[in-house]
Structures are given as structure tokens and as C-alpha cells.
N, C-alpha and C positions, 0 to 999 in steps of 0.2 A: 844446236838448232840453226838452220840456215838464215841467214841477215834478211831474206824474203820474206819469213815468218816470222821471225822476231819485228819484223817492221809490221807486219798483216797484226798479231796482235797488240802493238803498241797502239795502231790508230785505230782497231774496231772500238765501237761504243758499247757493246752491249755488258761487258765480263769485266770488272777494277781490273785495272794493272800499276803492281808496284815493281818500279825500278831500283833494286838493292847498290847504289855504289857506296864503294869503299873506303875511296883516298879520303884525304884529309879535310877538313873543312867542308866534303860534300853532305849534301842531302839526298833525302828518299826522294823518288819522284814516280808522282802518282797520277792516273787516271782514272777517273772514274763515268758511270753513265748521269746524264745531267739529272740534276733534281734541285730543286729553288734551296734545300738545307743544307746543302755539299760541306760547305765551309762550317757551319756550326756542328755537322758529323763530324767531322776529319778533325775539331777542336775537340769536340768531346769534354766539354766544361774545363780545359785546363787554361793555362794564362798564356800562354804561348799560342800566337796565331798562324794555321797554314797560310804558306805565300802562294797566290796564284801566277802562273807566269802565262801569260795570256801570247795574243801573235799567234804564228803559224804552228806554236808549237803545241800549246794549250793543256795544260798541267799543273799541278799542286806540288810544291815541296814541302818535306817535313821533319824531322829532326829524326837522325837516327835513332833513335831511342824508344821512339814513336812502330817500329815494326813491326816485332810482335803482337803489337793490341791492333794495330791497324789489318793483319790479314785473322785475326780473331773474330774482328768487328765488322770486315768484309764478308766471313763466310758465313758470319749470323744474317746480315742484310740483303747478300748477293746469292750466298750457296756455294759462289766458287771464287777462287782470286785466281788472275796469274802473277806468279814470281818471276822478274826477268833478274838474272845476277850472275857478277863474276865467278867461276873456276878456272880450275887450273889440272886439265889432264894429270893423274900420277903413273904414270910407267913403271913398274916394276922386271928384274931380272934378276939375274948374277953374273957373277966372271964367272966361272964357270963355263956359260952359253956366249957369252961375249967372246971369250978367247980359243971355244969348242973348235973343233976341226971335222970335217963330215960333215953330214946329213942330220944326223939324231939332235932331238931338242927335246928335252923332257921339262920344260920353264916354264912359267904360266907368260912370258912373251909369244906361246907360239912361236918360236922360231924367227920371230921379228929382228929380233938383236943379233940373231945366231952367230956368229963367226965373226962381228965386226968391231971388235977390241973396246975401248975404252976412251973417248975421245976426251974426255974430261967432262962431262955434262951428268957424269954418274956420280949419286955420293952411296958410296961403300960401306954398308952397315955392319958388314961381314964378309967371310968369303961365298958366300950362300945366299946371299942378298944384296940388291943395290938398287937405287931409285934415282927419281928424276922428274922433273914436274915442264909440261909441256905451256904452252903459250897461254898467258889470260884472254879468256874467250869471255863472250855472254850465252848463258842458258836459260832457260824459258821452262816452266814446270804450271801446271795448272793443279790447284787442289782445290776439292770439293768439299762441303761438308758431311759428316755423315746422318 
């Protein structure tokens, strides 16, 4: 999703948005639309309290662990959450199309790879397969309830 729209739904009010990172030592990081209980929802009777991080940025952090019951307990309250979170494109091929000569690609690359060898960034699961995983991005997913 473009950095445009990932920023358009980070700061709208109206829809929670939860930030999925990864690394070590991070936390969730949430938005939600104002309401005077904010803090005592996001605790949800447990002993661990959400941190506000106030300033320009204006957000709730929460314990990884805390994710799955938090877009549960959004889409009972809201109807919809957005998920913003890391992937990582998976490329698939083969040598086969890597080291093809011609025109003809019958790969699921589409002919992307076709003819352009093996630069090292492929791992070789076979001669009839090989993979590759492209750059950590952020992606953006809306779910609703049903």
C-alpha cells in the first residue's frame, strides 16, 4: 500500500488502527477514535497498563501479546479495525527459467526471471523450484466484522 495511505489511515479518527511491529523489545501501537474509557478498554481488567504516548504523535502502546484479543475487541466495539504490518514479498521460480534461453516461460514468474541466471539472492529448494523473499515493507488490511 502506498506510504500516502498508510499515513491517510494512520491519522483518520474514525476506524482503530493497530500497528503490528516486530523487532525486539517493540510494542503494538494503537489508535483509536476518542472516547473518555479508552484506557480502561485497551486494559480490559488485566494488571498491565496501556502507555499513552501523547505529542504529535498520539497513540497507545501495548504488549505484543495483547493482538489478537485487541482486533477481537475492536471488531465487536468498532465493526472494523485496520492492521498496518510488516511483510515481506516471496518471489517464487526456478533454474530452469532463470537459465531458459528464448522467449517461452511457462513459471508462475511470468517470465519475470526469465533468462537472468542466478545472482545469489535465490535459495534452491530443487531443480524445479527456488525462492526469495523481497524487501520489509508495511501493509495495510481492513477487516470487518461479520
Amino acid at each position: 500500500m502506498a506510504r500516502l495511505t498508510l499515513n491517510y489511515v494512520w491519522k483518520q479518527k474514525t476506524t482503530p488502527v493497530i500497528l503490528r511491529r516486530t523487532g525486539p523489545r517493540e510494542k503494538l501501537r494503537v489508535r483509536l477514535p476518542f472516547a473518555d474509557d479508552n484506557r480502561q478498554w485497551l486494559q480490559d481488567g488485566r494488571r498491565t497498563a496501556p502507555d499513552w504516548i501523547g505529542g504529535n504523535h498520539a497513540y497507545w502502546e501495548l504488549p505484543k501479546a495483547w493482538f489478537n484479543d485487541f482486533v477481537d475487541r475492536a471488531l465487536q466495539r468498532y465493526g472494523k479495525v485496520y492492521i498496518i504490518q510488516p511483510y515481506r514479498e516471496q518471489e517464487i521460480c526456478a533454474r530452469s527459467c532463470q537459465e531458459a534461453q528464448g522467449h517461452e516461460c511457462q513459471c508462475s514468474c511470468m517470465g519475470a526471471n526469465h533468462g537472468i541466471g542466478n545472482d545469489g539472492s535465490w535459495f534452491e529448494v530443487s531443480d524445479t523450484f527456488s525462492t526469495r523473499w523481497g524487501e520489509r515493507e508495511l501493509a495495510c488490511r481492513l477487516l470487518t466484522a461479520r
